[in-house]
N, C-alpha and C positions, 0 to 999 in steps of 0.2 A: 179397162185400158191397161196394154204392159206395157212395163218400164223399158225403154229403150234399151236395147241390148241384152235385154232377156229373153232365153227361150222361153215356150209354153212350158215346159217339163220346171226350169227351175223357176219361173213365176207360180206354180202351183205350189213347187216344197215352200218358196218364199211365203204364200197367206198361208199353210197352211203352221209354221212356226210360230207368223204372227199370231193369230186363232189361238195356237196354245200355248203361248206368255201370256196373253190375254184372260185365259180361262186362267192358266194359275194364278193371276196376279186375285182374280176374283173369290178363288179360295182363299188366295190368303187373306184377303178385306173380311172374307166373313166368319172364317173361321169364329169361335171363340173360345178364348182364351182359360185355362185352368185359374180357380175360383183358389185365392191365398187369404189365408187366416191369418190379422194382423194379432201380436197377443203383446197385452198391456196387462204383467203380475200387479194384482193387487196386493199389497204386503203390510200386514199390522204385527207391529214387534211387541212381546209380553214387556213391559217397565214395571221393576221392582219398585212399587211404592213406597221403599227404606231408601232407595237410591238417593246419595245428597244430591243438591242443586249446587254449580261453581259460577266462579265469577269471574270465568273468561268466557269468549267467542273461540269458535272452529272453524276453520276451512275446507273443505272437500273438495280433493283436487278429482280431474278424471281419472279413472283409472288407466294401469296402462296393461296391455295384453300381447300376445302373438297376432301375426297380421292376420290369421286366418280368424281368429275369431274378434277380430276386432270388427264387425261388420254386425247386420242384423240377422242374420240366419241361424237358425234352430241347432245347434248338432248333434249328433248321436255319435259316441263313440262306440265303433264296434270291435272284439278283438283285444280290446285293451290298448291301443294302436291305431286304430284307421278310424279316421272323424266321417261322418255324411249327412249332409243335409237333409234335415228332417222335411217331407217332401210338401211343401203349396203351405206353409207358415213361415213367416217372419215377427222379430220383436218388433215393437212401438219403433227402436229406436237402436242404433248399433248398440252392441252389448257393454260395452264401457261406458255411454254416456246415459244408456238405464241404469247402471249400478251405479254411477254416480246420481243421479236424481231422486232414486231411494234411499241410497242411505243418507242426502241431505233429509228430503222427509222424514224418516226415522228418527233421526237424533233429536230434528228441528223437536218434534210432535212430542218427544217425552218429555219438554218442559224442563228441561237440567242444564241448558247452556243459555249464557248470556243471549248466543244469536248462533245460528250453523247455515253456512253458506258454502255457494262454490268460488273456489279459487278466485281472487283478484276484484271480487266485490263484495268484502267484509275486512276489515281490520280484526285481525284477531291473536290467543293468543299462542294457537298451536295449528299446525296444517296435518291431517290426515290424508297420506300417500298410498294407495294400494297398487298391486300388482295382480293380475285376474291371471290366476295360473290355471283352471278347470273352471270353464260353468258350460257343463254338458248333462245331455240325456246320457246316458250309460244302459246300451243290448249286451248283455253277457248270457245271452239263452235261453233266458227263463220268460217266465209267460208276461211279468210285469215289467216296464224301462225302469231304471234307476234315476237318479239325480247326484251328481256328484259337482261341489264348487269348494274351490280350493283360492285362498283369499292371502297375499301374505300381508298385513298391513304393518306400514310405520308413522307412528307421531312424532311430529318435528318441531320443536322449539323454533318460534320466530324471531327470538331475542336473539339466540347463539347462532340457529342455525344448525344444530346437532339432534339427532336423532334419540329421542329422551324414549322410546318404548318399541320393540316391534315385536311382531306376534304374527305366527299362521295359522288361519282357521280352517278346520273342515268340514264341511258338514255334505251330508247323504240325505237321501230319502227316497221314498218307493211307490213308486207309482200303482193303480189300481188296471193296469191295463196296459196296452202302447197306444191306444186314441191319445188324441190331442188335450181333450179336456182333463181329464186324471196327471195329464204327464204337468201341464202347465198348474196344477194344483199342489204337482207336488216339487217343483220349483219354488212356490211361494211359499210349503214348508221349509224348505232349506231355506232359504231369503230371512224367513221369519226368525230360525234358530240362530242365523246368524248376526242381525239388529241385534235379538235377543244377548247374546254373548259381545258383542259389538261393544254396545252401551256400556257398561259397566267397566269393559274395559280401560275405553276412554277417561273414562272419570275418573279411574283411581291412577293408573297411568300418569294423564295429565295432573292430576293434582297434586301427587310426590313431585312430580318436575317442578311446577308453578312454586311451592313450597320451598326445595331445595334453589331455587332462582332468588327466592327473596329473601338467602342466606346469603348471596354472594356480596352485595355491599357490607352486611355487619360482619361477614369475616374480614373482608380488607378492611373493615376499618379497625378491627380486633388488631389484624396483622400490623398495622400504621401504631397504632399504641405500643404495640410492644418491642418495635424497631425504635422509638423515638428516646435519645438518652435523658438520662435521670435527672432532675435539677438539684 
């Protein structure tokens, strides 16, 4: 039956447009879809068995990043200059809120802090601030990716409020290949050297402050004595 006030001529282009919306829409239903590599680094950091144990708490805020790589996608820098999505993988988890969940891990695991947590559910007695300047694959040519993560962190006294330590780390590593599994292997070396150097920092860092913090009463009171006149 045609539709009132249609010719025959454009009742036939009419079904036959319908017909092929119809067949696309069924491509698209069945297509399927490219197959994405979710990657969750496993990271064990070396702890110095000399390393003291202190007797504060940490906080670990998120980190913070540029927007483009504040998301979950893989990057590869190519060029030195132009970032591109390493193609069908993504992290666990945007890349700030990975880096913070492992280096909670990491600290927590080496047994040298009262307690290390993230931000705003611990009392503690310094917050570790980082800023995620590079955590890319690195193509400059060659047959194998690199790794390049560039880290600037600071610890920040909770009593003052002032920044008692900061420090930028860098760390590299080199991949067995461009596949996927060697590249994410050798992320977890850089990850690893960085805990690695991480740690210790912390401690000695934190511990000069904690220390020069609980000078500052007996100097005011030093200062009080010696202001007060003579009987």
């Amino acid at each position: 039956m045609m539709i009132a006030g249609l010719s025959s001529d454009h009742f036939m282009r009419l079904c036959v447009l319908v017909l092929t919306a119809a067949l696309l829409a069924g491509c698209g239903l069945t297509r399927q879809l490219e197959p994405v590599s979710v990657l969750a680094p496993e990271v064990a950091a070396t702890v110095d068995p000399g390393l003291p144990m202190v007797d504060w708490a940490l906080q670990v805020r998120r980190p913070v990043s540029d927007r483009m790589r504040d998301s979950e996608r893989l990057f590869v820098r190519v060029g030195g200059s132009r970032l591109q999505a390493y193609p069908g993988a993504v992290w666990l988890d945007q890349a700030p809120d990975m880096l913070q969940a492992l280096t909670v891990q990491a600290l927590e695991d080496s047994g040298r802090f009262q307690g290390v947590g993230r931000a705003g559910g611990l009392r503690s007695r310094f917050v570790l601030d980082t800023e995620m300047r590079r955590f890319d694959a690195v193509d400059d040519g060659g047959q194998n990716l690199g790794v390049e993560l560039v880290f600037q962190v600071r610890l920040i006294s909770q009593r003052s409020g002032q920044v008692a330590a900061s420090h930028t780390f860098e760390l590299n590593a080199r991949s067995t290949g461009q596949q996927l599994d060697p590249l994410v292997a050798a992320f977890e070396q850089a990850l690893a050297d960085y805990f690695s150097q991480l740690l210790p920092w912390v401690l000695d860092r934190g511990q000069q402050a904690a220390e020069q913090e609980a000078e500052w009463p007996r100097s005011r009171a030093r200062g009080r004595d010696r202001t007060e006149p003579a009987e």
